[in-house]
C-alpha positions as CSV (number, residue, x, y, z in Angstrom):
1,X,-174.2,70.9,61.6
2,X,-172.1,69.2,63.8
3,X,-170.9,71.7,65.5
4,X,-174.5,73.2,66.2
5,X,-175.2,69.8,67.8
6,X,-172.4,69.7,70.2
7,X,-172.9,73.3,70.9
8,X,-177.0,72.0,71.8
9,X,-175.7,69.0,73.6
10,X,-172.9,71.0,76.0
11,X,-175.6,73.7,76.8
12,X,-178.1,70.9,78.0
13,X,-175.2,69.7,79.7
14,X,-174.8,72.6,81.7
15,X,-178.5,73.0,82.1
16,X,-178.3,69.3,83.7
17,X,-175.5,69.8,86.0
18,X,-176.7,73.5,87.0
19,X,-179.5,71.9,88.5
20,X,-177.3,68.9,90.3
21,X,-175.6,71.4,91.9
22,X,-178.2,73.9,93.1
23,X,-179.7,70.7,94.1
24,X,-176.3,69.8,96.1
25,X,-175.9,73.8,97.4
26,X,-177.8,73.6,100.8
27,X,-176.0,70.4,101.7
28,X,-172.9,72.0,100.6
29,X,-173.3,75.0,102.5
30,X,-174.2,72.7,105.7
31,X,-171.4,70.7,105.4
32,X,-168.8,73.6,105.3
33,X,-170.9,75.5,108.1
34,X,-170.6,72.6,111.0
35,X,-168.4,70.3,109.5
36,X,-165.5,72.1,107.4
37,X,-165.6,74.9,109.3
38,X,-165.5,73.8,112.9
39,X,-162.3,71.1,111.9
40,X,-160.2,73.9,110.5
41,X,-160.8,76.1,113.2
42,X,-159.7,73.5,115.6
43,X,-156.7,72.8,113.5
44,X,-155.7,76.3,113.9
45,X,-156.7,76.9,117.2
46,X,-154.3,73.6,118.5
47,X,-150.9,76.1,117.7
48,X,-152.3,78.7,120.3
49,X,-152.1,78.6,124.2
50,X,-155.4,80.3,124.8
51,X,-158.3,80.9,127.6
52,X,-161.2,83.1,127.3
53,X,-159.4,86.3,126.0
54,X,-155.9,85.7,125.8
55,X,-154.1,83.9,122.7
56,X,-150.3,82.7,122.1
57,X,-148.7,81.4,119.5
58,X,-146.9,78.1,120.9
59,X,-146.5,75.7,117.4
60,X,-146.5,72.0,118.5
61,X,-145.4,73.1,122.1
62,X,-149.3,72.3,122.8
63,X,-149.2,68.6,121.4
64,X,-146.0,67.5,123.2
65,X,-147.4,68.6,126.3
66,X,-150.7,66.5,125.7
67,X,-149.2,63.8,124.1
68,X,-147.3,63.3,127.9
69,X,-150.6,64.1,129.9
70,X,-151.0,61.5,132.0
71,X,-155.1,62.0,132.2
72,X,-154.8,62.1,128.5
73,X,-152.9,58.6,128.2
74,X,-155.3,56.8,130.9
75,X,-158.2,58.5,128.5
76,X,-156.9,57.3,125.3
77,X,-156.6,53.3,127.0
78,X,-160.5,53.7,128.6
79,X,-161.3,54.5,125.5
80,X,-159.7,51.6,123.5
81,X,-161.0,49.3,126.1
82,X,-164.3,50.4,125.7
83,X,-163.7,49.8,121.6
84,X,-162.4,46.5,122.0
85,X,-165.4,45.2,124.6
86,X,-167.9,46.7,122.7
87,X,-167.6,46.3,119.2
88,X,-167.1,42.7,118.5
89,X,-169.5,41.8,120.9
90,X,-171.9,43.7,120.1
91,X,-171.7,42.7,116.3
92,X,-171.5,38.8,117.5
93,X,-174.6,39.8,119.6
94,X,-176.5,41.6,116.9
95,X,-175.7,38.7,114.1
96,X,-177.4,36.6,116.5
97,X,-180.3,38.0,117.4
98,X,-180.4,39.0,113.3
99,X,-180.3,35.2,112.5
100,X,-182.8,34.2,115.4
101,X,-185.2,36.8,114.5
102,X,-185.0,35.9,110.6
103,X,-186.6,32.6,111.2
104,X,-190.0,32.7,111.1
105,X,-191.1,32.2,114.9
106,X,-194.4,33.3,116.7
107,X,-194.3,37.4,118.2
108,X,-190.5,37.3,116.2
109,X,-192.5,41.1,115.2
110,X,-192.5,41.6,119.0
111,X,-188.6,40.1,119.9
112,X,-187.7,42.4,117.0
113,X,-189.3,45.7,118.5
114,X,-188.3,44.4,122.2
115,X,-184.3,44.3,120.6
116,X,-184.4,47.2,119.1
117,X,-186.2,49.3,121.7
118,X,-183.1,50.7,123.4
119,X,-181.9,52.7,120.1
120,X,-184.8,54.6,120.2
121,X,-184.6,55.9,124.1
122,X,-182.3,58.5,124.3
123,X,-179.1,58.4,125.8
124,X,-179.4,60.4,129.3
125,X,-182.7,58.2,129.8
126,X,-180.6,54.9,129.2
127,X,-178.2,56.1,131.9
128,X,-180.6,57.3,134.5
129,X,-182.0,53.3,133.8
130,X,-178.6,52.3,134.4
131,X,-177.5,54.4,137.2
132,X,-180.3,52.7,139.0
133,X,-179.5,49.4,137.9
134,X,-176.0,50.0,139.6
135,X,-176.9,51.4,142.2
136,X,-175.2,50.4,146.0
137,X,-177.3,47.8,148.0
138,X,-180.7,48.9,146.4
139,X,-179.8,48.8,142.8
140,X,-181.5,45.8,140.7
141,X,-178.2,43.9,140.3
142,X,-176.9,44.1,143.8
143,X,-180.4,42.7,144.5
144,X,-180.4,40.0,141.8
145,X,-177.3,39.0,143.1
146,X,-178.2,39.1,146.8
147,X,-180.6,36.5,145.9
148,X,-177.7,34.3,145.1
149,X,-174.8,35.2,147.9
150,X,-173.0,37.6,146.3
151,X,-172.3,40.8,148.4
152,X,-173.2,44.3,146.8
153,X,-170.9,46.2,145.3
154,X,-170.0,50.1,144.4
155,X,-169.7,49.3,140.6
156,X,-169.7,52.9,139.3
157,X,-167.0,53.6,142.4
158,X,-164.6,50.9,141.9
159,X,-162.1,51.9,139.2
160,X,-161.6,48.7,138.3
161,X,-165.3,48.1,137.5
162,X,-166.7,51.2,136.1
163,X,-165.5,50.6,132.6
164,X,-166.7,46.6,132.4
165,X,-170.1,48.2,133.8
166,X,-170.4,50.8,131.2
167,X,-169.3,48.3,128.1
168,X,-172.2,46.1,129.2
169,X,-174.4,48.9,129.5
170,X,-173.2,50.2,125.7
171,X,-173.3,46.6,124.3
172,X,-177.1,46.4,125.8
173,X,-177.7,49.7,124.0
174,X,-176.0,49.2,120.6
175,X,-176.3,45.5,119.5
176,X,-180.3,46.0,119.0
177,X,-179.6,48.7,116.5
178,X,-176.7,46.7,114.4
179,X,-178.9,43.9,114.5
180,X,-181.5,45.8,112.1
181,X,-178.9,46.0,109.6
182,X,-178.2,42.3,109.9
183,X,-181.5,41.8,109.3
184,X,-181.8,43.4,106.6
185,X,-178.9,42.0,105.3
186,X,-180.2,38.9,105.8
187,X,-183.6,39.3,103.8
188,X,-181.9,39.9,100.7
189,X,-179.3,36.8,100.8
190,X,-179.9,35.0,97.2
191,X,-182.4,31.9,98.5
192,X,-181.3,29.5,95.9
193,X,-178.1,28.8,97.4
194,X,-179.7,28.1,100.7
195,X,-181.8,25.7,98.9
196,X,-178.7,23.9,96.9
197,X,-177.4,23.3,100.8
198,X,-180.2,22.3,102.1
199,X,-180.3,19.8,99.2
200,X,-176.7,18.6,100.3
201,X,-177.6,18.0,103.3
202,X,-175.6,20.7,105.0
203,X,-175.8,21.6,108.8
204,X,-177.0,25.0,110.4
205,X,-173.8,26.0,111.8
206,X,-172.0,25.2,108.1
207,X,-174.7,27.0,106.4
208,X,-173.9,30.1,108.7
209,X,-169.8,29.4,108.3
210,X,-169.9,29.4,104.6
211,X,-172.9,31.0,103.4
212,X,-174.2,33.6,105.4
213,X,-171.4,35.2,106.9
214,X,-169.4,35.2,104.0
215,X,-172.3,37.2,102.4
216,X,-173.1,39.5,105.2
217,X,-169.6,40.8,105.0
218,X,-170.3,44.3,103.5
219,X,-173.3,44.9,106.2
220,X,-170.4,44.0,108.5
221,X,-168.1,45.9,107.2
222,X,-170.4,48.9,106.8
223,X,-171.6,48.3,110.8
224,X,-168.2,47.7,112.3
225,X,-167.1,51.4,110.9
226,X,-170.3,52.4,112.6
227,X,-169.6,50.6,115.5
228,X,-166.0,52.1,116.2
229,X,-167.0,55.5,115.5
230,X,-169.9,55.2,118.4
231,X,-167.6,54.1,120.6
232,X,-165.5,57.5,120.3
233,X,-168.9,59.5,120.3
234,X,-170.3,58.7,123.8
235,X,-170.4,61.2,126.3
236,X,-173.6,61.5,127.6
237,X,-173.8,58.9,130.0
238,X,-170.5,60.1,131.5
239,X,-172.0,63.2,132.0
240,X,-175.1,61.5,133.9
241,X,-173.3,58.2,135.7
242,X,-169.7,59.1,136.5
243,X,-168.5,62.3,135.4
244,X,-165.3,60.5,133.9
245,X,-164.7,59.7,137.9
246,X,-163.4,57.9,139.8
247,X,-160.0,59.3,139.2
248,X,-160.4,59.2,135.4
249,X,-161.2,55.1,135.4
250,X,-164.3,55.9,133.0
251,X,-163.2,59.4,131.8
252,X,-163.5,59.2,127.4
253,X,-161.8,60.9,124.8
254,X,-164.9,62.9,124.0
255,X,-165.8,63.7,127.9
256,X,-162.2,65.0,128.4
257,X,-162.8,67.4,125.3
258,X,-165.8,68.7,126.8
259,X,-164.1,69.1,130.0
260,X,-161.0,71.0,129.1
261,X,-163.0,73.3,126.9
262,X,-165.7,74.0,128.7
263,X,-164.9,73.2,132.6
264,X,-161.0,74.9,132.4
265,X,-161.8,76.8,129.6
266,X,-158.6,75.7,128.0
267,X,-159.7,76.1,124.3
268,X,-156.0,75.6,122.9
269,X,-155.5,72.2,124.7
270,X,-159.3,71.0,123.6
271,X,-158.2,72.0,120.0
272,X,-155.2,69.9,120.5
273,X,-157.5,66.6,121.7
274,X,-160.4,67.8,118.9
275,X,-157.4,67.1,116.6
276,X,-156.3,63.6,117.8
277,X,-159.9,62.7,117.8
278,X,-160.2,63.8,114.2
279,X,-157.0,61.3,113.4
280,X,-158.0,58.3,115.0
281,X,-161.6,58.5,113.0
282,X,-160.1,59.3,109.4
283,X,-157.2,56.2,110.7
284,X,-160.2,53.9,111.1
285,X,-161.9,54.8,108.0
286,X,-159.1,55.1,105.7
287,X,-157.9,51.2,106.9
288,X,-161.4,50.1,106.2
289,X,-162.4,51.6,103.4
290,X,-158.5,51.5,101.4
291,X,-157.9,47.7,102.9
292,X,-160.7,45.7,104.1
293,X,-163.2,46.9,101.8
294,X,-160.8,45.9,98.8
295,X,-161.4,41.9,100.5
296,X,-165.0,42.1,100.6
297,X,-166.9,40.6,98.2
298,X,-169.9,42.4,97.1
């Protein structure tokens, strides 16, 4: 009798999990089409020298050779200084606006949409905006700061300026779009505690030091991953404002992919960089989710 029952019970089982997985298949079959598929192919490819047609075994010839690029080391530190300007501002930004817009203001429904109206615009449009925003003598901030004394300036043609210009531009463009998550963050914070320290007698910036932070940590956690990974997946605007120019002062890791694969049709050494983009995104993912998300509270 019992054996009848487990015998009923693994066949409904299977029934259950049959379905799960046909549920699961086209997903599956997605993932290993333009995910799996593409990364091992670009793991192979990075051991061959190749062009169009021709193809040559060369090991880790390949990544010694980009590893001492030149281009590929000023890439690597545009790229980290566009990280490091644009992520924690633009998550100190978007707390901000998150906490401001929380409060129950008049047209905070219209500060909200206005904030986040620059995720929605696509990317090539946001540069165009921009392009003419920076724009030599006729550009809107060469004549905001006309108005003031300041003389214009090339700031897409200076190579010390192009990056600062294009962090601002980012931060501008991504700190609407964390805010929502704040936000939401926000509405589901337990209200009783805000109520025992309002009871003490406790002051706004305390409140936020102690309370609110603290509890937004996995929305911060879960938008700083976001964050860094965006800043490794911007290309567009190159291709628009700059074209990586001048002399490689705003060229990305991502733009010099493109480049070398589909501008010198070196497939082998865009393989290679493919590769050492892959790296540094599992790197940041493994630190946050195998340390930091172990000292977050949920």
């Amino acid at each position: 009798m019992k054996q009848q029952a487990l015998l009923t019970r693994r066949k409904i089982n299977w029934k259950e999990n049959a379905f799960a997985y046909a549920l699961l298949l086209p997903s599956l079959i997605l993932l290993a089409l333009f995910t799996f598929y593409p990364t091992i192919k670009s793991v192979y490819l990075s051991f061959f020298s190749s062009t169009l047609s021709v193809q040559k075994f060369v090991g880790f010839e390949q990544y010694a050779h980009v590893l001492q690029d030149e281009v590929f080391m000023k890439v690597m530190k545009n790229n980290m200084l566009l990280s490091i300007g644009t992520v924690p501002t633009s998550l100190l930004l978007a707390i901000y606006l998150a906490v401001w817009v929380n409060n129950k203001l008049k047209g905070t429904s219209i500060l909200r949409a206005a904030f986040f109206y620059p995720t929605i615009i696509p990317m090539i449009a946001i540069a165009n905006i921009w392009l003419f925003i920076y724009t030599p003598d006729y550009g809107l901030l060469d004549k905001f700061l006309g108005f003031i004394g300041v003389p214009t300036h090339n700031w897409l043609g200076d190579p010390h300026w192009v990056t600062f210009s294009m962090i601002i531009m980012v931060i501008w463009k991504e700190a609407g779009f964390f805010m929502i998550f704040y936000l939401a963050g926000l509405q589901n914070l337990p209200r009783e505690v805000y109520e025992a320290a309002e009871v003490e007698g406790a002051r706004p910036w305390h409140v936020f030091r102690k309370i609110t932070f603290p509890l937004l940590m996995p929305t911060t956690l879960f938008v700083l991953i976001i964050a860094i990974t965006n800043s490794f997946k911007l290309v567009d605007h190159l291709y628009i404002m700059t074209k990586g120019g001048p002399d490689n002062a705003s060229n990305l890791l991502l733009y010099h992919i493109y480049e070398t694969a589909f501008s010198f049709w070196d497939m082998g050494r865009a393989s290679v960089l493919t590769v050492v983009l892959l790296v540094i995104l599992l790197a940041v993912s493994i630190f946050n989710y195998a340390y930091l998300d172990k000292r977050v509270h949920y």
